[in-house]
N, C-alpha and C positions, 0 to 999 in steps of 0.2 A: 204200615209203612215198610215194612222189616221184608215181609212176602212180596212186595212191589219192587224195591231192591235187589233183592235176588233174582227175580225172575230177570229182570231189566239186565242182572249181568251176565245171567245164562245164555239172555237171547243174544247179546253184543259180543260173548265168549265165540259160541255158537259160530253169528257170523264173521266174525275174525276168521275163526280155524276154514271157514269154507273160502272166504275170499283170499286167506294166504294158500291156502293148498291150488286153485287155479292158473295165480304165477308161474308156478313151477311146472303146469303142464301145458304149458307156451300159449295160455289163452289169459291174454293179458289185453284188456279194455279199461277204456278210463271209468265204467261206473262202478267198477269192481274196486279201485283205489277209495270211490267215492262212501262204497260199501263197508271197505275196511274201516275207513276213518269212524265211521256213526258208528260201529261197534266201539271201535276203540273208546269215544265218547261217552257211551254207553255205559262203560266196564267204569269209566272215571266216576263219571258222575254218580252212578249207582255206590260205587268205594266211601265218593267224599258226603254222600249220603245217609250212611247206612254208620255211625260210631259205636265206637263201644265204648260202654259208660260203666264198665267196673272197676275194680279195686285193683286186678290183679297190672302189675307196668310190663311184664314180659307181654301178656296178649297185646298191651295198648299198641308195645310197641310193634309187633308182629303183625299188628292191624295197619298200622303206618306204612309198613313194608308192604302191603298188597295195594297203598297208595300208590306206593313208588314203580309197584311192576305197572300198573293201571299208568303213569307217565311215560313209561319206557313206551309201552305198545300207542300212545298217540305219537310218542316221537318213532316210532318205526314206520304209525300212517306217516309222517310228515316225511320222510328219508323216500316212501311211495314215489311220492309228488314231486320234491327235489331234484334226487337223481334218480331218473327214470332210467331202465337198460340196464340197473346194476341190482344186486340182491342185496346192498348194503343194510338193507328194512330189516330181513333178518335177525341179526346180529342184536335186531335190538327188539326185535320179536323174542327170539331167545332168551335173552337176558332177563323179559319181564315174566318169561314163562321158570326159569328155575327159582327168582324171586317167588313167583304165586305160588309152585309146588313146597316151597321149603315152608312158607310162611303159613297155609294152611294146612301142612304137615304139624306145623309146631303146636298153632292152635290148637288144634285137635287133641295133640298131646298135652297141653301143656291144662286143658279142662277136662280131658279123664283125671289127673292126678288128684288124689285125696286134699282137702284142705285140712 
């Protein structure tokens, strides 16, 4: 189940980065919002799928946190849909993106360390 999670969030990663990068070069169609969104869903569901079930409460919580960026980016699809014309999505594309860098920075760190 672990390997089906991941891949699921690589590919919803994936299409995120290519359907936000098109916006920005004025080729903007509604099945490309349609595309963002199923990643975004993608990335959620894969997160709220995939627990962690150790001991340590810094990773649990640091695992929560890549919840939290995974809701940013379907409310950034959703900002998509809403107000169209404006890059307000953005803002919350961002937000979910230095959440996921911080949070699997920490991971990472925080399971090299010695017990």
């Amino acid at each position: 189940m672990k390997r089906y999670t991941e891949w699921m969030q690589v590919v919803g990663l994936t299409l995120m980065m290519i359907m936000a990068v098109l916006p920005l070069l004025d080729i903007n169609e509604q099945w490309m919002r349609w595309a963002f969104a199923a990643g975004a869903a993608m990335v959620l569901l894969a997160r709220l799928l995939h627990h962690y079930k150790g001991r340590n409460l810094r990773v649990r919580r640091l695992h929560r946190m890549g919840i939290v960026s995974a809701l940013l980016y379907c409310a950034s699809a959703a900002m998509m849909f809403w107000s169209t014309g404006t890059t307000n999505w953005i803002a919350f594309l961002m937000a979910g993106a230095v959440l996921q860098i911080y949070a699997s920075y920490m991971i990472d760190r925080e399971n090299k360390k010695p017990t």
